[in-house]
C-alpha positions as CSV (number, residue, x, y, z in Angstrom):
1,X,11.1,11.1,17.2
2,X,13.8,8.6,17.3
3,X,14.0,4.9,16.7
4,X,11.7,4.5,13.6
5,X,11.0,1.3,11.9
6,X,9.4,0.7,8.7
7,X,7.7,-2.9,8.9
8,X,8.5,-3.0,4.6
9,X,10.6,-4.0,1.9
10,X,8.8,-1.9,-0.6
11,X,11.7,1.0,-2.2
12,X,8.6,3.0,-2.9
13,X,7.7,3.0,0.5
14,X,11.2,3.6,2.2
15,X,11.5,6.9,-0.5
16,X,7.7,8.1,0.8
17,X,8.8,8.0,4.2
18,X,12.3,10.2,3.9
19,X,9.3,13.2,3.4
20,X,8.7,12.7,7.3
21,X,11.6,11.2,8.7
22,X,15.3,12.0,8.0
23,X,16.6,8.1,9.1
24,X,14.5,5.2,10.3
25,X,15.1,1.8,9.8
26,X,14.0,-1.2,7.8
27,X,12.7,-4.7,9.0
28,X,10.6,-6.0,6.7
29,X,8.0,-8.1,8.3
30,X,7.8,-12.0,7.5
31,X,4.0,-12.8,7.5
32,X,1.4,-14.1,6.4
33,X,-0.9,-12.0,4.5
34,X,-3.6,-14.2,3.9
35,X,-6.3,-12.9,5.3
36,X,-10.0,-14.4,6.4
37,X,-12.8,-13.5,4.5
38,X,-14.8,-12.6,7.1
39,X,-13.0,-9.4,7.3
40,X,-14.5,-6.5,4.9
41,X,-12.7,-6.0,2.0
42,X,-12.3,-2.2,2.4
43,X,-10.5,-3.2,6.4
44,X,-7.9,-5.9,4.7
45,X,-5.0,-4.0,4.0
46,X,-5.6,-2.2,7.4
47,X,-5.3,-5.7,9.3
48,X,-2.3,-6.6,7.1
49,X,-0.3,-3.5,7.9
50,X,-1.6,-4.0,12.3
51,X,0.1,-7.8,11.9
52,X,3.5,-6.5,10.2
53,X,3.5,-3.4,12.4
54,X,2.7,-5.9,15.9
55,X,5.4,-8.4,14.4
56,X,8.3,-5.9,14.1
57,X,6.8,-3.9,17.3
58,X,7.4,-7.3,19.5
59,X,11.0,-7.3,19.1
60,X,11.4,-3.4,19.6
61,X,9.0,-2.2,22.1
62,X,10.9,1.1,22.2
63,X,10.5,2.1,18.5
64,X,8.1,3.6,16.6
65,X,7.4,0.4,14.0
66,X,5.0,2.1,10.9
67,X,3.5,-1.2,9.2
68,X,1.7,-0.7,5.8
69,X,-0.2,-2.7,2.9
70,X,-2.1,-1.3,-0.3
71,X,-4.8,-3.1,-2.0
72,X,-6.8,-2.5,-5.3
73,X,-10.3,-3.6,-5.0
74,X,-12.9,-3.4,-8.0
75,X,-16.6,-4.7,-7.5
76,X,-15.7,-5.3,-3.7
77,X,-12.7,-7.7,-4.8
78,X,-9.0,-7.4,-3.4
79,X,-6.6,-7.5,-6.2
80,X,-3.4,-8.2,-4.5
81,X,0.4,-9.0,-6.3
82,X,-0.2,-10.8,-9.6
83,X,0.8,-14.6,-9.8
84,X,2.0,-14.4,-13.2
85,X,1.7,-12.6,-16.7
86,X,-1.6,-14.3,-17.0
87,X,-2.8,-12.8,-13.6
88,X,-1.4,-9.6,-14.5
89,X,-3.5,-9.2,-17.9
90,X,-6.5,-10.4,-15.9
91,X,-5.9,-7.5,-13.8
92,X,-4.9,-5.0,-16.0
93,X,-8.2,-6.1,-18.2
94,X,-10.7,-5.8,-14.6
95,X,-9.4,-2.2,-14.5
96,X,-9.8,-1.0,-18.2
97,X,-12.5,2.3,-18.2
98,X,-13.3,1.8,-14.7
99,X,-12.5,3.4,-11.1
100,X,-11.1,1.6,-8.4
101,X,-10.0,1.5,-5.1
102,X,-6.6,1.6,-3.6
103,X,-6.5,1.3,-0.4
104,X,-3.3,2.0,1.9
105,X,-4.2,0.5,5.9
106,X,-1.4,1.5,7.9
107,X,-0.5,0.7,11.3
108,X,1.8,2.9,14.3
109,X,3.2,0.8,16.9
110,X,5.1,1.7,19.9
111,X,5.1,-0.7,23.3
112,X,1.5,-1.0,23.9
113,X,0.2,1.7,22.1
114,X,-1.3,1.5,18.6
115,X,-3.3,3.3,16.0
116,X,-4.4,1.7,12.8
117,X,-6.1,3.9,9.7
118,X,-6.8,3.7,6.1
119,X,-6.5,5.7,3.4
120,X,-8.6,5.3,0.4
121,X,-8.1,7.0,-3.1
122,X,-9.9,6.5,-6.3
123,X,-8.2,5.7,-9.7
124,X,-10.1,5.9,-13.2
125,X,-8.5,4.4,-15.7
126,X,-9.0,5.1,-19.7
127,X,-10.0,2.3,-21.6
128,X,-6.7,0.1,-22.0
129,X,-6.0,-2.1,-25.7
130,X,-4.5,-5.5,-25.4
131,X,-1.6,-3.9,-27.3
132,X,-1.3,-1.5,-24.3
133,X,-1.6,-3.9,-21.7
134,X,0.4,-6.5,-23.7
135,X,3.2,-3.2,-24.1
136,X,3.0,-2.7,-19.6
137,X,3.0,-6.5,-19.3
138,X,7.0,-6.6,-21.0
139,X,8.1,-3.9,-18.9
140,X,7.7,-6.2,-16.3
141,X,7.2,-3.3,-14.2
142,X,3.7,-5.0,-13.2
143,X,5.6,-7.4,-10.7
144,X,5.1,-7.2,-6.4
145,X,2.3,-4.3,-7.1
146,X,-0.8,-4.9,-6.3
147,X,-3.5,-4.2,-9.2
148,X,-0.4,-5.5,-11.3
149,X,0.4,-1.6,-11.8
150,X,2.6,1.3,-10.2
151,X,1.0,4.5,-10.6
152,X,4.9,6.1,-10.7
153,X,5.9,4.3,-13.4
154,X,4.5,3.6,-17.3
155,X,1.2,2.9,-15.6
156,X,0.3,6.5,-15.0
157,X,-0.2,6.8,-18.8
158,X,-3.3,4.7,-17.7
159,X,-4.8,6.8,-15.6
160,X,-7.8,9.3,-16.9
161,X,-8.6,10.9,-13.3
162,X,-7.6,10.1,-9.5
163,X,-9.7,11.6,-6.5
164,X,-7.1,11.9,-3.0
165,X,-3.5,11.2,-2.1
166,X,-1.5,10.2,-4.8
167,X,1.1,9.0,-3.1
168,X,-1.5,6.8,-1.2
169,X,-1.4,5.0,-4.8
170,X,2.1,4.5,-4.8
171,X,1.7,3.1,-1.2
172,X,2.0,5.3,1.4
173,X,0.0,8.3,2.2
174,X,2.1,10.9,3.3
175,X,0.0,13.4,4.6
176,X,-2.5,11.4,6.4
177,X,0.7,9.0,8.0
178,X,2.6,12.4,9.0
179,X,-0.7,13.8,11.1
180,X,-1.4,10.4,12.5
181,X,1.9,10.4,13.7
182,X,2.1,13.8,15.5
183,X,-1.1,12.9,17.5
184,X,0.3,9.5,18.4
185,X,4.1,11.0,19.4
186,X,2.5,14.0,21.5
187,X,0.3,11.0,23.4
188,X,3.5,9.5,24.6
């Protein structure tokens, strides 16, 4: 398939999608991700990654835009990028010996055509010290991740058990994204 875009900025993201695609190209899309709360928690990051992939897609009709957006959510609440240090301990503290959610929506655009899907994978994580999370926190590798952690990184020390994709916690399911796109390029 030719003429791939990736509506992102995120380098975990662009590595993810080399697995499928030798070359595509990278337009991150300026939005707005607020998002109404009318809209189910679990289908947020699904409508976030349909408005980046429609934004991109209305300036290049003729490729292939792939839109994306992860989410945390614990007791039926988005955690999104952390404000601060402050926001990040808050986080970090939400998720200590408890599973959550991560959510990846993602979005295929091509002309008029469009899927949208989510994947959802759950993450347990041990019981966290303030020493630990105070230890993550200087690292600073809590910044632009939602949850205020990367799975990929110091964070996975964290983890006592995960139940689906893996790399749908780092942001972009792979082998869901690569079957959705096979149906949706033999449909055109």
């Amino acid at each position: 398939m030719k003429n791939v875009i990736l509506a992102s900025a995120s380098p975990r993201r662009q590595e993810l999608l080399k697995v499928i695609f030798d070359k595509f190209d990278i337009m991150p899309a300026d939005i707005d991700e607020s998002i109404s709360e009318d809209i189910k928690v679990d289908l947020r990051p699904e409508k976030i990654a349909q408005r980046k992939a429609e934004h991109i897609a209305e300036k290049h009709p003729e490729s292939l835009v792939i839109g994306c957006d992860t989410a945390v959510i614990v007791d039926d609440k988005m955690l999104g990028k952390p404000k601060d240090e402050q926001d990040a301990v808050k986080m970090l503290k939400s998720l200590s010996s408890r599973t959550h959610k991560v959510i990846t929506g993602s979005c295929l655009v091509k002309g008029k055509r469009k899927v949208c899907f989510s994947v959802v994978t759950e993450v347990e994580f041990y019981k966290l010290t303030d020493d630990e999370i105070n230890d993550y926190i200087k690292t600073n590798d809590w910044k632009d991740k939602a949850g205020a952690y990367g799975i990929q990184g110091q964070a996975g020390l964290f983890v006592k058990k995960i139940n689906g994709d893996y790399n749908n916690v780092v942001g972009l399911p792979c082998a869901e994204l690569n079957r959705q796109i096979k149906a949706f390029g033999s449909q055109l």
